[in-house]
C-alpha positions in Angstrom: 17.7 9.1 -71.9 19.1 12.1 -70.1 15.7 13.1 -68.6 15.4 9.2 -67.3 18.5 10.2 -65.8 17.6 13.5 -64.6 14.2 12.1 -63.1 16.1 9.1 -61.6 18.4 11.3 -59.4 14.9 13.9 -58.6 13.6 10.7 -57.2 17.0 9.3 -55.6 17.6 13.1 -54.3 13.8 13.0 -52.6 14.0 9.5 -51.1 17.3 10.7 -49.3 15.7 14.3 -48.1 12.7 12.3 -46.9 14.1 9.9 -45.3 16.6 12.9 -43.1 13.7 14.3 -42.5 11.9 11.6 -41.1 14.8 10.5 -38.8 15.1 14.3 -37.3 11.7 14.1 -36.2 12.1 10.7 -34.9 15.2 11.9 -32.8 12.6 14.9 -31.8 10.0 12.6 -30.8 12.6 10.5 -28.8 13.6 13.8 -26.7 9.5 14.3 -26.3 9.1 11.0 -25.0 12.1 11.1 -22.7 11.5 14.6 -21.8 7.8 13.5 -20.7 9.1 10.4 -18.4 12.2 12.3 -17.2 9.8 14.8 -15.8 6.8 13.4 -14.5 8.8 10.5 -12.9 11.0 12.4 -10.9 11.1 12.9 -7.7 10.3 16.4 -6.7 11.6 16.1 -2.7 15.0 14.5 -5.1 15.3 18.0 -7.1 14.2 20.0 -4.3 17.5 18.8 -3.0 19.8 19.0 -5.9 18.2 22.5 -6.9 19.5 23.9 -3.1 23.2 22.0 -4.0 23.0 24.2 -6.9 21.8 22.6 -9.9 20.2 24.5 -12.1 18.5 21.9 -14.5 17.2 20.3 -11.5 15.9 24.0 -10.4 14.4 24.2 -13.7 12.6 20.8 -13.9 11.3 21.3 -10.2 9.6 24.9 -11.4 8.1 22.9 -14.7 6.7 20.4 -12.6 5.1 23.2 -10.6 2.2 22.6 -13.2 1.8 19.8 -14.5 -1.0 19.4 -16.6 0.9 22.6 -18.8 4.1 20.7 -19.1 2.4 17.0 -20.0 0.3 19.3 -22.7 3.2 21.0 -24.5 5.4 17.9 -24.4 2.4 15.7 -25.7 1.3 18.7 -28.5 5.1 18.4 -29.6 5.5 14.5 -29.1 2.3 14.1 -31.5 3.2 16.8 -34.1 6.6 15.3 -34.5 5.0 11.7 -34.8 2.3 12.7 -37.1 4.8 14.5 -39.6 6.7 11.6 -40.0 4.3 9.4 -40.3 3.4 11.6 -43.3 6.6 11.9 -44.7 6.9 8.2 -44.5 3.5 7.0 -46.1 5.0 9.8 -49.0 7.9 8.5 -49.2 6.8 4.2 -49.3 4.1 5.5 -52.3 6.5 7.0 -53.9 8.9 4.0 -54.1 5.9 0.7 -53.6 2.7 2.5 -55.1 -0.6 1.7 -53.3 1.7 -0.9 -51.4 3.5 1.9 -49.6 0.8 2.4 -46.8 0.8 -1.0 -45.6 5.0 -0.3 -45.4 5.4 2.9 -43.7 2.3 1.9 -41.3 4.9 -1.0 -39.8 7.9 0.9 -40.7 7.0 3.3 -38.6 5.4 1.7 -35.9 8.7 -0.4 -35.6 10.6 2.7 -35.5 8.8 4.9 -33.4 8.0 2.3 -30.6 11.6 1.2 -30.8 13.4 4.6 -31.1 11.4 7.2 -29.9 9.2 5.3 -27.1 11.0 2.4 -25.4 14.6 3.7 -26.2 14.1 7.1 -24.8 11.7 6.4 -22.1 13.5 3.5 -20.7 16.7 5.5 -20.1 14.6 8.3 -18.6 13.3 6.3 -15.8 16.6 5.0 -15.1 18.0 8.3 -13.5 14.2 10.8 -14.0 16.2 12.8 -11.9 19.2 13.8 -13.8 17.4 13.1 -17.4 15.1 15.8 -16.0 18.0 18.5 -14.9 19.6 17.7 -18.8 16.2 18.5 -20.5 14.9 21.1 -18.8 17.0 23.8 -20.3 15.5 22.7 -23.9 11.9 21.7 -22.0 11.2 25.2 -20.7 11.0 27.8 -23.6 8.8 24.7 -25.9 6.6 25.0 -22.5 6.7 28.5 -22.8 6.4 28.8 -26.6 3.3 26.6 -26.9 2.0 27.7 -23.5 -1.1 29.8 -25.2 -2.1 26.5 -27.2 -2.0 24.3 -24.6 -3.6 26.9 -22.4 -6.6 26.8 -25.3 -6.7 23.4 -25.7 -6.8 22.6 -21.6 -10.1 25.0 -20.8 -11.7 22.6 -24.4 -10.6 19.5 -22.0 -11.9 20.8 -19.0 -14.9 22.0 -21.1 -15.8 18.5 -22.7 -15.4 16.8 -18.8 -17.5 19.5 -17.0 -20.0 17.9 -19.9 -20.1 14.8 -18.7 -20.0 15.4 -15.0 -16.0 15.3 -14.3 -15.2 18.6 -12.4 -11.6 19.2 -11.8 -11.0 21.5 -9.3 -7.5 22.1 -8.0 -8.5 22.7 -4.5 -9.4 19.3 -4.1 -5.8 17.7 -4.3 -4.5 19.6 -1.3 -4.2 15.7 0.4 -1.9 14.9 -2.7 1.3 15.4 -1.2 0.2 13.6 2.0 -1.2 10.8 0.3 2.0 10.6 -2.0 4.4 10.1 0.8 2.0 7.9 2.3 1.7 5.4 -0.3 5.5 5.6 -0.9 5.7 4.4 2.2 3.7 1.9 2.2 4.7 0.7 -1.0 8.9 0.7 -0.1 7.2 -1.2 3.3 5.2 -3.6 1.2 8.6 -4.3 -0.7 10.9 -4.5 2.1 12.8 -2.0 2.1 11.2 -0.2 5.3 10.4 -1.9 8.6 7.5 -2.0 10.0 8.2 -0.4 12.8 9.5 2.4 10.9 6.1 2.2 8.5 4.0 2.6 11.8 5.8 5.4 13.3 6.0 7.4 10.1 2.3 6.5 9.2 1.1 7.5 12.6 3.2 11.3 12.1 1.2 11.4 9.1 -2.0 11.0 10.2 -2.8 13.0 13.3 -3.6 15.6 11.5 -6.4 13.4 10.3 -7.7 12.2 13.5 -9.4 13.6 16.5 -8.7 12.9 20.2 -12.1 11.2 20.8 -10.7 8.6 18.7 -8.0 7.8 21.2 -9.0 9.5 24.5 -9.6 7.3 27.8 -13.3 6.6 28.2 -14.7 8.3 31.1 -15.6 5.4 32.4 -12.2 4.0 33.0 -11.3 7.3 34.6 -9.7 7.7 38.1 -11.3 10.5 39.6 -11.4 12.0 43.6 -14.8 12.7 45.3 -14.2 16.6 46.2 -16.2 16.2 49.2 -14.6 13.2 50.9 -12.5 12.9 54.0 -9.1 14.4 53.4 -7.4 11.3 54.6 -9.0 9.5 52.0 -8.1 12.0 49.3 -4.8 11.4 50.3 -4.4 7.8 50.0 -6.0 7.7 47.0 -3.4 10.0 45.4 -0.6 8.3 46.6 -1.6 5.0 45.9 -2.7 5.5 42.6 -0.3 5.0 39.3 -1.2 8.1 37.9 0.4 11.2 38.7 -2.5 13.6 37.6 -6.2 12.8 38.9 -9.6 14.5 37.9 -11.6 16.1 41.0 -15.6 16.1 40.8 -17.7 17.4 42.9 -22.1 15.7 44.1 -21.3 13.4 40.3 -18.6 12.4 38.1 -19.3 14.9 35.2 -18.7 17.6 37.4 -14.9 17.7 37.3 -13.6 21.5 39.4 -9.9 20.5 39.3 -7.0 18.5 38.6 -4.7 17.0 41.5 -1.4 16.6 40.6 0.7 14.3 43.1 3.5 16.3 43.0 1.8 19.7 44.2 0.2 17.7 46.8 3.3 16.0 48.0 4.9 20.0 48.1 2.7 20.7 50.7 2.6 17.4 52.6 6.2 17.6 52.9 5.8 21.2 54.5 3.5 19.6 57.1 5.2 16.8 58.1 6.5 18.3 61.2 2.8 18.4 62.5 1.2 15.4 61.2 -1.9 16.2 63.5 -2.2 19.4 60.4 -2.3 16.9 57.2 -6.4 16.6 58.3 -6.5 20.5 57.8 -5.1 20.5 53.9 -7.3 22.1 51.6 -7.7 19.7 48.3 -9.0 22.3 46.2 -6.9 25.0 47.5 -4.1 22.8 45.5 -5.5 21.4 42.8 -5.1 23.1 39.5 -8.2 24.4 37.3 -8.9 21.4 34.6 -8.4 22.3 31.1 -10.9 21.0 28.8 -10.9 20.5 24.6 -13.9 19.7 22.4 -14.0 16.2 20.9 -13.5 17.0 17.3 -10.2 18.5 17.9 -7.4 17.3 15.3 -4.7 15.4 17.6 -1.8 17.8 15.7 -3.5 20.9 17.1 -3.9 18.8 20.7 -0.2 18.2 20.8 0.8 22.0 19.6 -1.3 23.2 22.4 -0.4 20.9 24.9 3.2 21.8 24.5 2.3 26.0 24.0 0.6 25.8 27.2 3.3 23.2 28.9 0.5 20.9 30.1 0.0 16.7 29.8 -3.1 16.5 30.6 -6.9 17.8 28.5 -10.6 16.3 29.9 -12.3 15.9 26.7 -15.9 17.5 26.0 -18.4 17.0 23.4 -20.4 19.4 22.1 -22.8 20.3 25.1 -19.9 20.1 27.0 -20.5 17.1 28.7 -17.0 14.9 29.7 -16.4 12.0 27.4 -12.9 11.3 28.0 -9.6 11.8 29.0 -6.4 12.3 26.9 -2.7 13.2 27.7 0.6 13.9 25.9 1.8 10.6 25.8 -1.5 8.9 24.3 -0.8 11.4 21.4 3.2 10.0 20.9 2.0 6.6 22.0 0.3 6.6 18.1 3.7 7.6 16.8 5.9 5.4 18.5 3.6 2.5 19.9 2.7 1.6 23.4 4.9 3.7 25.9 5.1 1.6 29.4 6.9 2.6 32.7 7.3 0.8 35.9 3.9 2.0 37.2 2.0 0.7 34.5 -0.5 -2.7 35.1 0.7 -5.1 32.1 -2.5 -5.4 29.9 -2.6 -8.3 27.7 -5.2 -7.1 25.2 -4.2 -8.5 21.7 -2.9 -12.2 22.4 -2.5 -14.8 19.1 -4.0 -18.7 19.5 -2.2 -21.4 17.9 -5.0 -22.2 15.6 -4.0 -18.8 13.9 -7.3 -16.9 15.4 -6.5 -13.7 18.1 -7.9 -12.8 21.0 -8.3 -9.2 22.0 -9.7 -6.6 24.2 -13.2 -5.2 23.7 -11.6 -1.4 24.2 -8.5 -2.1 21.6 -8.4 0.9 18.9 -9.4 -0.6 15.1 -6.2 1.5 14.0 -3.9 -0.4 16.9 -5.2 -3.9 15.1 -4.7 -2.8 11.7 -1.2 -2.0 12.6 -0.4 -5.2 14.2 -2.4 -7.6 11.6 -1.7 -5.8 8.5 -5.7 -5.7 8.0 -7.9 -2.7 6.9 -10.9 -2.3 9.0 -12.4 1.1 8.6 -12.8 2.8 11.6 -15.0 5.7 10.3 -18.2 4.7 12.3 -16.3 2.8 15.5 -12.6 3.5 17.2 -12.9 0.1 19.2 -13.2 -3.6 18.0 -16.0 -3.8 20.2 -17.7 -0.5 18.6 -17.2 -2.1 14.8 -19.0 -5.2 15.9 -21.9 -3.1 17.8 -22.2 -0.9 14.5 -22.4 -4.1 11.9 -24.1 -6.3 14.0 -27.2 -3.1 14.9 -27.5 -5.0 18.4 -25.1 -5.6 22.0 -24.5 -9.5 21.3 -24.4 -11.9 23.5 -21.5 -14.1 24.2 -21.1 -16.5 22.0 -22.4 -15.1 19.2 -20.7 -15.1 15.9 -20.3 -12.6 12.9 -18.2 -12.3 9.5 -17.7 -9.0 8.0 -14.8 -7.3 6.1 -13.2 -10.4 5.7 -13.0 -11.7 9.1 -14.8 -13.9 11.9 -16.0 -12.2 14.8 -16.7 -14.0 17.9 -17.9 -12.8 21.2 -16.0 -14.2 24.3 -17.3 -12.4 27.2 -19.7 -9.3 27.7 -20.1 -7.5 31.1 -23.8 -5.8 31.0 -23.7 -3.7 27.9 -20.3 -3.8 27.2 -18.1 -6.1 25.3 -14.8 -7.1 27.1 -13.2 -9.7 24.8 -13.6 -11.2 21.2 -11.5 -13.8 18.9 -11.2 -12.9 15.6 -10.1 -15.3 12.5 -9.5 -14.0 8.9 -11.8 -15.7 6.7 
């Protein structure tokens, strides 16, 4: 009777030691789960920001999220080591008390448990504040990093080991876009949601991305270029320049591609002013003797490194080359903040209508109109990696200059040619399908 009594309270003794162990670990694996969304959701800009108001949890969490992959490992080693203990305990615990039976218990005991208590629970109050879940963590967070930094280091080169296998290469070099395309797609996203204009979306968007884009992709053709004939009379020179709308003019010299200088309006009208007191003299002036030596940039440069060296050398104004230095194009100052801050208009300017919406929902626009300028206004996604101009994208899908008339659907959308003028297509209406 006694050792009935004796084994009775062994068994009663066990169940209770058991089951405090088994609700430790699921408290540990609660602070593993938490611990993992607190500190992969948070913001890093967010701590950057408390961390310099002085917070040191939020200076620790920013330096654990410095690597990633290491902290997701040790929180995910501990996570499962915690989980796969109690599991254990449990399934003990359930035989002990339900026989064979116990297995089938503990497996939805625990599964009740641990997705209640240490999954959801934890993880939904970590993405509720990531940031300030992340700065309480941290402090506990970095020595387990540290401590099973050598495992995880071990089991990491197996992973990369076992992808490298199968044709998966990660290579840390080629995420150095990430932080771009992060703040991008935030962007995007808070846009797509409401909360920023799209006005706002465009300008930040178009900061973003002239890093990614070269001036040939937005220069002025060199056909539409005003230029002055170096060798005509001097009283046509002169009314030219100050009846033009454009304050800085290319000079060539026997054909266009031959550009010797730049007239400026303002230098000219210096030394017309000086004269004025013997008009009879104005005949004498000396074009290139003021015009200013042109100032030409390869194709292929980045318009970021366009507008730092527009502004180091204090100039407005680049002719554009390609790579046998032949001119292409034109491109100033303001065509580089014009895709920051949209179309930038003064009183000079001639009004061109060249993106205009029909009442049977299709739009007409302007053969020369940038792809990037109708995504923007139609909220579409054209790619312009082959063509910069509507007219360009239909030349490159079509293989052929179509005639008026014709019609084409690609990428979602009805192409139709209005009017052509030789080889060159002025005007189209487009329709998404």
């Amino acid at each position: 009777m006694g050792g009935e009594t004796v084994e009775v309270v062994n068994v009663g003794a066990m169940v209770w030691g058991i089951g405090t162990a088994i609700a430790v670990l699921l408290v540990l694996s609660a602070f593993f789960s938490g611990s993992e969304t607190a500190l992969t959701a948070a913001n890093r800009a967010k701590l950057h920001s408390l961390s310099k108001a002085g917070s040191k949890g939020a200076e620790r969490a920013l330096k654990l999220t410095e690597d990633s992959e290491r902290l997701i490992g040790s929180v995910l080693l501990g996570n499962n080591l915690v989980n796969i203990l109690a599991t254990s305990l449990a399934t003990s615990l359930f035989t002990l008390l339900y026989g064979v039976n116990g297995i089938a218990v503990a497996t939805l005991v625990m599964t009740l448990l641990v997705l209640i208590f240490a999954e959801v629970l934890p993880k939904t109050y970590a993405i509720t504040n990531p940031e300030k879940a992340a700065s309480l963590v941290s402090r506990i967070v970095a020595p387990i990093v540290w401590f099973l930094s050598p495992v995880v280091t071990v089991i990491r080169a197996l992973v990369r080991l076992l992808l490298r296998a199968v044709g998966v290469n990660i290579d840390p070099g080629t995420s150095f876009l990430a932080a771009h395309e992060e703040i991008k797609g935030a962007i995007s996203l808070h846009h797509s949601e409401g909360m920023v204009q799209k006005d706002d979306r465009d300008r930040l968007l178009g900061a973003l991305d002239l890093k990614l884009r070269e001036v040939d992709e937005i220069m002025l053709h060199r056909s539409d270029i005003e230029m002055i004939d170096a060798d005509a009379p001097t009283k046509d020179i002169l009314s030219q320049c100050f009846q033009s709308t454009h304050t800085r003019i290319p000079i060539f010299r026997d054909e266009p591609e031959n550009v010797i200088g730049v007239m400026h309006t303002k230098d000219l009208m210096r030394v017309v002013d000086g004269l004025m007191g013997d008009p009879q003299s104005l005949k004498d002036i000396d074009v290139m003797s003021i015009a200013r030596d042109p100032y030409f940039v390869p194709e292929t440069t980045t318009l970021d490194d366009q507008m730092r060296e527009f502004l180091r050398r204090k100039v407005h104004f680049a002719l554009v080359v390609d790579e046998y230095g032949s001119l292409q194009g034109l491109i100033t100052l303001e065509d580089i903040l014009e895709e920051i801050v949209g179309e930038i208009a003064d009183e000079h300017d001639v009004d061109e209508d060249d993106f205009q919406r029909e009442t049977d929902g299709s739009i007409v626009v302007d053969g020369a109109m940038t792809i990037r300028d109708l995504n923007r206004e139609c909220e579409w996604n054209l790619p312009d990696d082959n063509a910069n101009t509507v007219a360009g994208l239909v030349i490159h899908e079509a293989q052929m200059i179509p005639a008026e008339g014709q019609v084409f659907s690609f990428q979602g959308i009805r192409f139709e040619v209005l009017t052509r003028e030789v080889n060159r297509i002025t005007s189209l209406k487009l329709r998404k399908i």
